[in-house]
C-alpha positions in Angstrom: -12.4 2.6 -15.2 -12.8 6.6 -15.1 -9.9 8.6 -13.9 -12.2 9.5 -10.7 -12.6 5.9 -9.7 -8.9 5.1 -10.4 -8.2 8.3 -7.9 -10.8 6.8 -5.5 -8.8 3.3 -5.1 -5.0 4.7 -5.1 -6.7 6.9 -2.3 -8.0 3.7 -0.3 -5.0 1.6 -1.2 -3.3 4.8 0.6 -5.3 4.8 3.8 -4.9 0.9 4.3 -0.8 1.4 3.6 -1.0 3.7 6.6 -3.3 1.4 8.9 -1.1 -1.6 8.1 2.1 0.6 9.1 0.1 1.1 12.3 -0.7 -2.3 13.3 3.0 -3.8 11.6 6.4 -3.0 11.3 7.5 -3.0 8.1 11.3 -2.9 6.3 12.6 0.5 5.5 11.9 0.4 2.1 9.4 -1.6 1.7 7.9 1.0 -0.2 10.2 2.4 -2.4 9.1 0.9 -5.7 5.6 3.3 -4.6 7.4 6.0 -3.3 9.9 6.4 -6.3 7.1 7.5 -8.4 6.3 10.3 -6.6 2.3 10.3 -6.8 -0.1 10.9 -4.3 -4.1 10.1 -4.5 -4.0 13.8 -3.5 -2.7 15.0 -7.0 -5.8 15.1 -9.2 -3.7 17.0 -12.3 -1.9 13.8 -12.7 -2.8 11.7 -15.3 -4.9 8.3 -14.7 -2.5 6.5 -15.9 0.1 7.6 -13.4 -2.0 6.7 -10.7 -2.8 3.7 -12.4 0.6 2.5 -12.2 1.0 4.0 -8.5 -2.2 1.8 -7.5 -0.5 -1.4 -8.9 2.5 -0.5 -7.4 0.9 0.3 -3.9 -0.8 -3.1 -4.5 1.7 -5.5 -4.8 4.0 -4.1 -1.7 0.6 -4.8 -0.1 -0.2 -7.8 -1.4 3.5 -9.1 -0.8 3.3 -8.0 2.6 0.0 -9.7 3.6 0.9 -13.1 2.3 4.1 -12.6 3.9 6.0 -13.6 0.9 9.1 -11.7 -0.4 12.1 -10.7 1.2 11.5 -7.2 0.9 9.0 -6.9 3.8 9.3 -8.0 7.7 5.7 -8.3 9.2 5.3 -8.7 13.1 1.7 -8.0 14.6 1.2 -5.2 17.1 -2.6 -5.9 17.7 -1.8 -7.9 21.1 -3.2 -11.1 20.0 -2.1 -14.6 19.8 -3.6 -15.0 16.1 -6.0 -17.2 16.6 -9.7 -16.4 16.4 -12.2 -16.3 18.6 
């Protein structure tokens, strides 16, 4: 994968973190192991490595989160619905 691509998904894996803090409420520091290293897609000097390891990182609070799995996380949906589908 090529540094810009690598840039492209920590930037989308970014834009669904905030979405999904929209719709759910989620524990203080859910985020920390992401936050800790101090990255954002925003910083194109860093090297694609860094972001590499920022994208993973991002990932599996996300990943943790959506499965609902890990006591790190507290997941309650705001979208009004009653979970099922139509």
């Amino acid at each position: 994968m090529r540094k810009r691509d690598c840039l492209y998904l920590h930037a989308l894996c970014a834009l669904l973190r905030l979405e999904l803090e929209e719709r759910r409420e989620f524990a203080d520091d859910a985020f920390e192991s992401y936050e800790r290293l101090d990255i954002s897609p925003t910083e194109i000097h860093r090297s694609k490595s860094d972001h590499r390891e920022a994208t993973r990182a991002l990932l599996a609070v996300l990943d943790s989160a959506l499965d609902g799995r890990g006591g790190q996380t507290r997941i309650e949906a705001n979208d009004g619905s009653d979970g099922e589908r139509p």
